[in-house]
C-alpha positions as CSV (number, residue, x, y, z in Angstrom):
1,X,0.0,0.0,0.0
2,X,1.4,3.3,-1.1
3,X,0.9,6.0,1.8
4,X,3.2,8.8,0.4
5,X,2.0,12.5,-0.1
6,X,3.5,15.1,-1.5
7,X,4.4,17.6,1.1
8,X,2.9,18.1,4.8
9,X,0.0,20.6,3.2
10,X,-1.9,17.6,2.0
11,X,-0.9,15.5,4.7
12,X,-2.7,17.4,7.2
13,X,-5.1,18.9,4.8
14,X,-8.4,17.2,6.4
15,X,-7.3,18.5,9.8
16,X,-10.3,20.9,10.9
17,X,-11.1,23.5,13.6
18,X,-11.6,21.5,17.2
19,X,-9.3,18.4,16.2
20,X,-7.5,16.5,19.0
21,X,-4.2,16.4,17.5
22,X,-0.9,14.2,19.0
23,X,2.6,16.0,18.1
24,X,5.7,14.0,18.3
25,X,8.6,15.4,20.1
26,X,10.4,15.8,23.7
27,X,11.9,19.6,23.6
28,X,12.6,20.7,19.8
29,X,14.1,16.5,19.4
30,X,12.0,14.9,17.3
31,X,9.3,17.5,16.5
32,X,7.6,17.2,13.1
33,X,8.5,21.0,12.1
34,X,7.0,20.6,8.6
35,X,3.7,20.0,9.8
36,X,3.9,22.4,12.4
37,X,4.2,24.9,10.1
38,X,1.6,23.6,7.2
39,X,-1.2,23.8,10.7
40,X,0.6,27.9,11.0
41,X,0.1,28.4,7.6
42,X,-3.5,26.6,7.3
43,X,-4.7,28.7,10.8
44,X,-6.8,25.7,12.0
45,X,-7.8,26.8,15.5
46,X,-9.6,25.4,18.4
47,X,-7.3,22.7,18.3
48,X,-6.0,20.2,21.4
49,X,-2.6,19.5,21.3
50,X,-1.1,16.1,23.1
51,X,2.6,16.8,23.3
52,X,5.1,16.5,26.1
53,X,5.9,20.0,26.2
54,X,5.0,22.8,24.0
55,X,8.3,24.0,22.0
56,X,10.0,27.0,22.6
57,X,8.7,30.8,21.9
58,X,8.7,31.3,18.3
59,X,9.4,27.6,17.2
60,X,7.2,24.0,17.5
61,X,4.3,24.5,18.7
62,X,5.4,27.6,20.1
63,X,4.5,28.9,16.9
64,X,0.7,27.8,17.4
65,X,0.5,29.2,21.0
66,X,1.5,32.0,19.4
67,X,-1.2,32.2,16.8
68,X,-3.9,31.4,19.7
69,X,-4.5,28.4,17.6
70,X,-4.6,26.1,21.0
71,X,-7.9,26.0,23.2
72,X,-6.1,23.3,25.4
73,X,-2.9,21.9,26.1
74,X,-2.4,18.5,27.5
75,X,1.5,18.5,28.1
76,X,4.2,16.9,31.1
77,X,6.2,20.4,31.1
78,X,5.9,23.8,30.4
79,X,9.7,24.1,30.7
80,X,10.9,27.6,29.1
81,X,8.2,28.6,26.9
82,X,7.2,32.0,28.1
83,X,3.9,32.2,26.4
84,X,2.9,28.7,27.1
85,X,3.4,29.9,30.5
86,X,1.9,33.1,30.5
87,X,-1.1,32.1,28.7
88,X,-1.6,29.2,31.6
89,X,-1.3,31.4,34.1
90,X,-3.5,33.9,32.2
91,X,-6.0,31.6,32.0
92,X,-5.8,32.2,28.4
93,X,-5.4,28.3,27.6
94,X,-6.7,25.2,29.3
95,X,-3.8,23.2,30.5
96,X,-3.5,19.7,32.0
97,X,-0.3,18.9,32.9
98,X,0.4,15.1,33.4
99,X,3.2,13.5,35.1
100,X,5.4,12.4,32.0
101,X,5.5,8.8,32.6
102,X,1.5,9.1,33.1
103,X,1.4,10.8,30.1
104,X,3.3,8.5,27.7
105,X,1.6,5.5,29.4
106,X,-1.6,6.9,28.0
107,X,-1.0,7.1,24.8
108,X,0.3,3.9,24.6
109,X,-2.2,2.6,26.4
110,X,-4.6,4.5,24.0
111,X,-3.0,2.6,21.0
112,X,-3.5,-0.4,22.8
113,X,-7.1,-1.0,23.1
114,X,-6.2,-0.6,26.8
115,X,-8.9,2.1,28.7
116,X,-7.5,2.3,32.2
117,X,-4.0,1.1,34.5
118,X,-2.8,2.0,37.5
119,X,0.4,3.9,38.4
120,X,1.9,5.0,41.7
121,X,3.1,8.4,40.1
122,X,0.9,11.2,42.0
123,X,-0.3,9.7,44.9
124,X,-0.8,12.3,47.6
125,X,-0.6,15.2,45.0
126,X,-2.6,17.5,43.3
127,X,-3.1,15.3,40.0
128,X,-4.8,12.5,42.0
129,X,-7.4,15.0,42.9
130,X,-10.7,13.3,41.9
131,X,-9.3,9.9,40.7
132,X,-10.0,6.1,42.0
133,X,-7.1,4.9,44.4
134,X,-6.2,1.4,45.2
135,X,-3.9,-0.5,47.0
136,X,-1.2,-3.3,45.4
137,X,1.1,-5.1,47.3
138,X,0.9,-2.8,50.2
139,X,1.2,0.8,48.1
140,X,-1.4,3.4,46.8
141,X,-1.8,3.5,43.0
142,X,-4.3,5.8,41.1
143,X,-6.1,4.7,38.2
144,X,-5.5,6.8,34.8
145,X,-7.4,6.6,31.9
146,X,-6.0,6.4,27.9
147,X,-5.4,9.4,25.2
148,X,-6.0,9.2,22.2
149,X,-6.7,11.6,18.9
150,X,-8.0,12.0,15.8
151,X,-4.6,12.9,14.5
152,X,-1.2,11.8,15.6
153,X,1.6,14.1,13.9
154,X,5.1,12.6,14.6
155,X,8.4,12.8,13.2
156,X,10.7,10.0,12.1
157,X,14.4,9.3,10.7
158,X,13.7,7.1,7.5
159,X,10.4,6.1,6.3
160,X,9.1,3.7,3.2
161,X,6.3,4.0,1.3
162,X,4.3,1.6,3.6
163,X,4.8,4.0,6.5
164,X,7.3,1.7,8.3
165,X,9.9,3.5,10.5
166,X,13.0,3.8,11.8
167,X,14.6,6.4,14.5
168,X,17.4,8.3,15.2
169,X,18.6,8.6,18.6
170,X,16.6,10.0,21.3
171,X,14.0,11.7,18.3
172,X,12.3,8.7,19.1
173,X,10.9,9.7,22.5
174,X,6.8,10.1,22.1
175,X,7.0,10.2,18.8
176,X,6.9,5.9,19.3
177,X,3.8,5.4,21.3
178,X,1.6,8.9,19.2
179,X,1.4,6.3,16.0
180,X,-0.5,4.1,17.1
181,X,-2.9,6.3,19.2
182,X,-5.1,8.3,16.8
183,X,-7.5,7.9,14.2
184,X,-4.9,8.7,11.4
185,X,-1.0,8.9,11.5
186,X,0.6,11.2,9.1
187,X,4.4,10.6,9.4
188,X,7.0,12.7,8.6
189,X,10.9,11.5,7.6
190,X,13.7,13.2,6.7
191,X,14.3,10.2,4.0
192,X,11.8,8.4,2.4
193,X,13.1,5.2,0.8
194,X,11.4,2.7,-1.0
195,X,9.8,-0.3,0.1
196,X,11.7,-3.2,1.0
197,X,15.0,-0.5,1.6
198,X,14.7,-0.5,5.2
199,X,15.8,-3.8,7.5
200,X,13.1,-5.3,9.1
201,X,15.0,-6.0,12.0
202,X,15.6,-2.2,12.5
203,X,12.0,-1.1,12.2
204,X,10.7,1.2,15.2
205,X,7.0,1.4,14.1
206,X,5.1,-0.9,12.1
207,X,3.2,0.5,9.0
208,X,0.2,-0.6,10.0
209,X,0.2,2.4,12.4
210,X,0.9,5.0,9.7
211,X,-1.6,6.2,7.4
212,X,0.2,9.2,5.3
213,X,3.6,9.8,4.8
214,X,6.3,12.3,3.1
215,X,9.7,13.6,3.4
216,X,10.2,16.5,4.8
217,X,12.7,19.5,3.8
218,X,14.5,22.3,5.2
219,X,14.4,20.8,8.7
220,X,16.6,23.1,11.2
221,X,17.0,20.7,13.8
222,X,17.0,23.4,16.6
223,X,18.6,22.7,20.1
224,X,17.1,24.3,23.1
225,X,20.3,23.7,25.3
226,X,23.6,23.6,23.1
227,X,25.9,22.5,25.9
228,X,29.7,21.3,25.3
229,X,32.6,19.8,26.7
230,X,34.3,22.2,29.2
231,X,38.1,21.9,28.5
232,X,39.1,23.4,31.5
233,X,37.0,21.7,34.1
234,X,38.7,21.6,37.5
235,X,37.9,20.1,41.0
236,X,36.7,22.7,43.1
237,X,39.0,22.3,46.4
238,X,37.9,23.4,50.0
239,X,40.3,26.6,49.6
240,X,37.7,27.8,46.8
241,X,34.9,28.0,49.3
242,X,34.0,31.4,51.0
243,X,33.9,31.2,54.5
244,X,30.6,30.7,55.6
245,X,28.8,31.3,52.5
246,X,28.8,27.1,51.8
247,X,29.0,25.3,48.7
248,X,28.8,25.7,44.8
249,X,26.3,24.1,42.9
250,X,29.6,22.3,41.7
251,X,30.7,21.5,45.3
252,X,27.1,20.6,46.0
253,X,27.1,18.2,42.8
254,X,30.7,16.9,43.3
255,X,29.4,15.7,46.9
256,X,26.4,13.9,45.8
257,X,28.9,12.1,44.0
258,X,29.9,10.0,47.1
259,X,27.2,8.7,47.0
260,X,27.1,7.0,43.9
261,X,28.1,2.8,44.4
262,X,29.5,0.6,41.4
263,X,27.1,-0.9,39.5
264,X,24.0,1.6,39.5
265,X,21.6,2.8,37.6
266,X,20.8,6.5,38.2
267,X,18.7,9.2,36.4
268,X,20.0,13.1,36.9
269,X,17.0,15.6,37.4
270,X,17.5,19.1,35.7
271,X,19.9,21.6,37.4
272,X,22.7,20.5,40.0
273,X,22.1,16.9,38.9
274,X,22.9,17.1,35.8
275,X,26.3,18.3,36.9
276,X,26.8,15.0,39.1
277,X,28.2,13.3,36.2
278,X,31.0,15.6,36.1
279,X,32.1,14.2,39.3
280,X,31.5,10.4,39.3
281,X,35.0,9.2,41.7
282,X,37.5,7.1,40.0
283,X,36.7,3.4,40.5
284,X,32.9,3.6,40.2
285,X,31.1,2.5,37.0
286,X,27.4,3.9,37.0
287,X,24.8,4.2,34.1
288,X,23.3,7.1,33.5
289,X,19.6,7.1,32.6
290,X,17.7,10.0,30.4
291,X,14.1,9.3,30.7
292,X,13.4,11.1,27.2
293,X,14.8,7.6,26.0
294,X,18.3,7.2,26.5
295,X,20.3,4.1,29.0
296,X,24.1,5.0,29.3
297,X,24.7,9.0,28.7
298,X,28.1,9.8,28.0
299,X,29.8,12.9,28.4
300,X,28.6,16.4,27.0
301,X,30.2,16.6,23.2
302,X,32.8,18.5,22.0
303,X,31.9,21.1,19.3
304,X,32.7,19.1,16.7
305,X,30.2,16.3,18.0
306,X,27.4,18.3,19.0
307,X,24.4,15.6,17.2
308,X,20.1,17.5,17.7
309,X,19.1,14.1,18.0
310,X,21.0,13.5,21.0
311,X,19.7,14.8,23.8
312,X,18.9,14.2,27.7
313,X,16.4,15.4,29.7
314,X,17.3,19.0,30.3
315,X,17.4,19.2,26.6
316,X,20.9,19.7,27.0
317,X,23.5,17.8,23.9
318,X,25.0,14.7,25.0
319,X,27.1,11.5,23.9
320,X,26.3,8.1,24.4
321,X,28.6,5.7,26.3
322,X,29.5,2.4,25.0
323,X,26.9,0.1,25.4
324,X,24.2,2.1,25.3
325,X,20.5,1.6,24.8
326,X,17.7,4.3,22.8
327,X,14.0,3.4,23.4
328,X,10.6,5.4,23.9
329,X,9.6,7.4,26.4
330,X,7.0,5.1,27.3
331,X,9.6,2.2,28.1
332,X,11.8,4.6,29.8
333,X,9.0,5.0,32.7
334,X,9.0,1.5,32.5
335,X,12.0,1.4,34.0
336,X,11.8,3.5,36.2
337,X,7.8,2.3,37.8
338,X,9.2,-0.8,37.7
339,X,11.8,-0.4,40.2
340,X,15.1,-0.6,37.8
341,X,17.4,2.1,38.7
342,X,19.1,2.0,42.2
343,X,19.1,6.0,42.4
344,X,17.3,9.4,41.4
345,X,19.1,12.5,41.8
346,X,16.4,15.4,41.4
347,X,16.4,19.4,42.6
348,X,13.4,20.6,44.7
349,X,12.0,24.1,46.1
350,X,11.0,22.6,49.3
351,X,11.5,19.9,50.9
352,X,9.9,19.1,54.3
353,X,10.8,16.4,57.5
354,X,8.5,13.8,56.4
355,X,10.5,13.4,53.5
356,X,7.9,14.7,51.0
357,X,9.1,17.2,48.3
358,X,8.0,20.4,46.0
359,X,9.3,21.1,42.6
360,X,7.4,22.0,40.1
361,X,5.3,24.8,40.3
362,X,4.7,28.4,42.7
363,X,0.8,29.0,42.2
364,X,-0.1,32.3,40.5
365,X,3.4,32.9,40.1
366,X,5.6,30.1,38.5
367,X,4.7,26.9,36.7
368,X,7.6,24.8,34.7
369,X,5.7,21.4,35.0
370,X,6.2,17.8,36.9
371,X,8.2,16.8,33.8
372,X,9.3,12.9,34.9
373,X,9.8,13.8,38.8
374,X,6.6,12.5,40.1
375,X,6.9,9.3,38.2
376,X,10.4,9.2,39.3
377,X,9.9,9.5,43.6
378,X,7.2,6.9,43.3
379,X,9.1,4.6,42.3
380,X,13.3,4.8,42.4
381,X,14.7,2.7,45.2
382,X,17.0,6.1,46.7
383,X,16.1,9.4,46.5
384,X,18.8,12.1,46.7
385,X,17.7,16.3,46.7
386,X,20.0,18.6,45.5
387,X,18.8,21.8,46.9
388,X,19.8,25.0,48.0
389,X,19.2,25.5,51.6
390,X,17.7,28.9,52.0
391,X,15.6,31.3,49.4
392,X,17.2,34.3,47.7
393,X,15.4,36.2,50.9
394,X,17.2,33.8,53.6
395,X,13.8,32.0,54.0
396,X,14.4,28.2,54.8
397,X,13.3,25.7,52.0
398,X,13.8,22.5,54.9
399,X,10.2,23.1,56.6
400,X,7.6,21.2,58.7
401,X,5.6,21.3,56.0
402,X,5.9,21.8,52.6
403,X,3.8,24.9,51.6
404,X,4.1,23.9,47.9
405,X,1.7,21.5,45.6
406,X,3.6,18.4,46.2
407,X,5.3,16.0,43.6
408,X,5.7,13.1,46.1
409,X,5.0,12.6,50.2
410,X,7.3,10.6,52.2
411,X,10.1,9.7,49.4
412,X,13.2,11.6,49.8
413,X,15.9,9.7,51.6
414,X,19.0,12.3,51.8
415,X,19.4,15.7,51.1
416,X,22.7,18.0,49.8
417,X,22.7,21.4,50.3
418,X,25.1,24.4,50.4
419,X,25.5,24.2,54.3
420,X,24.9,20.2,54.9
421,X,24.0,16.7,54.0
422,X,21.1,15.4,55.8
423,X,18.2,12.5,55.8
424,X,15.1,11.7,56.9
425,X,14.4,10.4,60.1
426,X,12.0,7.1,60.1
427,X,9.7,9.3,62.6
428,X,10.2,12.6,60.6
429,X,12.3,15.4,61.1
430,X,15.8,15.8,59.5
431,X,18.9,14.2,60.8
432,X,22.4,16.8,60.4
433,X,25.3,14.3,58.6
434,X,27.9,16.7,58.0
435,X,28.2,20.5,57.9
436,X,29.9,22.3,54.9
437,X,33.5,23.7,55.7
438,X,33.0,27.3,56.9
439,X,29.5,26.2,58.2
440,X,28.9,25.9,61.9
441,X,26.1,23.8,63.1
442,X,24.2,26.7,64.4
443,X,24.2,28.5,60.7
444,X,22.2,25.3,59.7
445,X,20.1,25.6,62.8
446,X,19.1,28.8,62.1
447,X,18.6,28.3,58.2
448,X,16.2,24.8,59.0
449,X,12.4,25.6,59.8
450,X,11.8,21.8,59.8
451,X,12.7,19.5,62.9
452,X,16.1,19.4,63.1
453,X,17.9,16.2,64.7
454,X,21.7,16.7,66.1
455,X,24.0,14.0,66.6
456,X,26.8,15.1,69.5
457,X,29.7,15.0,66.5
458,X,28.8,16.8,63.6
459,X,31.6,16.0,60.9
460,X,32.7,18.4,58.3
461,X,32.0,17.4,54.6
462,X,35.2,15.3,53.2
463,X,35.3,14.9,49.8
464,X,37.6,16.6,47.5
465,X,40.2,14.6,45.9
């Protein structure tokens, strides 16, 4: 069956005013741009986009927001898009924002004739507001419902002419599950190869998802977060430290470190995390785990290697380590629901002495999105913060209570800050490990509005090499 078309004007030609429309894509990675701009160019409007986030301003489906061509987003992060954001907050745009592994579990699930499951992500937060909760095994799950569309939009490397495909790095992300979750699949590749050309050992998405097809042209391939290879990356030592100011997010990050054992499996939030891998001790062999699709992340490239498709979580350029693994989003959560990586290393806003965090949003003020977080402290094994310990204003962020819509309650098992490393007491309240050089015990005292537990010998942080 031949599914080509001639250019992404007739692909989406059919799509009307009010459609429920899937686009492929984590960041600017994988979008289908073509298409994007053939839905500018056509003005549809009073459309409902299904996409993980929303682009950037003035690109993707930034370009739509733009146009007011959206009545309702259903997205994992609003990340920095400033008029995504604005209009949310606005109330300009109806916005449900999904934890991302909730998210690509619906569509799949959507595109498998499969109406409702049960995930742990969200329990105790905001997003299980009105939904049925039951208990497996001991633990509180909420039950989620499928997406799906009347048009799925997605983005692939090579295509043929039967609307097989095949991916290129971590492009593949939602683009995966969004085939085989709407009424009609319109596919776009950068080559389109005859039938037969492609190995069917290689294939990513069967044809039988894909309805229309074409090749593409004058793709740009933007990167939100063009980061590189520092070539003069040093250990900060303790003589680097400012007396009783605390650590760097560096010196923050380089502790964390120590924490890493040989063998893991460990997914870096955003932010200081990211910055972890820049300090992993000699000796230790970890895998680093992307949950935009990608099993052993290597270093950050050098200019000459910078790759768009290639990408983590932060949307930041990466390398792949040998013996690395791409997959979809939707497996990636898989991983991590289903218990397989030994540590998640994530930022927060607040955190309080029950061990339950805040991350994602400031009501009426600030709203970046759960992104994978909440699917991430149901389910890891350890759960590391990387936080700083007071506000801009010198208000704590370590508190009784988080004031905060929560991610997760009762997860986080240690804490790294720029005046100490602490963890959770079984009973609540937070247990002082080791004080920052230049940081007396009462400083950290004074900055913790939470309980605060005190051992007789406080040690000082040792840890540079």
């Amino acid at each position: 069956m031949n599914k080509v078309v001639s250019n992404a004007q007739e692909a989406i030609r059919d799509i009307k005013d009010g459609a429920i429309l899937m686009l492929g894509g984590f960041g600017l990675c994988g979008i289908p741009e073509n298409s994007i701009q053939a839905l500018v160019e056509k003005k549809v409007s009073q459309l409902t986009c299904i996409s993980n986030n929303a682009g950037v301003d003035g690109f993707g489906i930034g370009l739509m927001l733009a146009q007011k061509q959206v009545k309702k987003m259903i997205s994992s992060y609003v990340g920095e898009n400033k008029e995504f954001e604005r209009q949310l907050l606005s109330g300009e745009l109806s916005v449900e924002l999904l934890p991302q592994g909730t998210l690509a579990e619906r569509i799949r699930a959507g595109g498998a004739g499969i109406p409702a499951f049960f995930t742990p992500a969200g329990v105790g937060t905001e997003v299980a507001e009105g939904k049925e909760i039951r208990v497996f095994e001991g633990k509180k799950y909420l039950m989620e419902s499928w997406l799906k569309a009347d048009f799925s939009i997605i983005k692939a490397w090579k295509g043929d002419a039967s609307g097989n495909l095949i991916f290129r790095g971590t492009a593949r992300n939602f683009n995966e599950m969004m085939a085989s979750a709407s009424k009609i699949c319109i596919a776009e590749v950068e080559e389109l190869v005859p039938i037969g050309s492609l190995d069917p050992n290689q294939i990513h998405v069967s044809g039988v998802y894909v309805h229309r097809i074409f090749e593409g042209k004058d793709y740009q391939k933007r990167i939100e977060q063009r980061t590189i290879k520092a070539s003069n990356h040093t250990t900060e030592r303790p003589e680097n430290i400012i007396q009783g100011q605390g650590l760097s997010k560096n010196q923050i990050a380089q502790r964390i470190a120590q924490e890493l054992k040989n063998g893991y499996y460990v997914n870096l939030g955003i932010g200081i995390p990211t910055l972890v891998a820049n300090y992993i001790p000699e000796g230790i062999a970890v895998t680093l785990q992307s949950e935009n699709g990608l099993l052993g992340i290597g270093p950050f490239p050098d200019e000459t290697s910078v790759d768009a498709d290639l990408i983590n979580a932060g949307k930041q350029t990466i390398t792949m380590q040998a013996g690395a693994s791409l997959f979809s989003s939707a497996e990636s959560f898989a991983m991590i629901r289903g218990g397989h990586i030994d540590l998640t290393i994530l930022g927060a806003m607040e955190v309080s002495e029950n061990g339950d965090i805040a991350n994602w949003k400031i009501p009426g003020k600030m709203v970046k999105g759960m992104g994978g977080a909440m699917d991430l402290v149901a389910s890891a094994q350890n759960i590391i913060v990387a936080m700083q310990h007071v506000s801009k204003d010198g208000k704590s962020k370590l508190l009784s209570s988080c004031s905060l819509p929560l991610t997760g309650k009762s997860c986080v098992k240690k804490i790294v800050t720029e005046l100490a490393v602490l963890s959770i007491h079984p009973n609540g309240g937070f247990v002082l490990l080791e004080h920052a050089p230049g940081i007396s015990v009462q400083q950290i005292i004074e900055a913790t509005e939470g309980k605060l537990i005190v051992p007789e010998n406080v040690p000082e942080m040792s840890f540079y090499s």
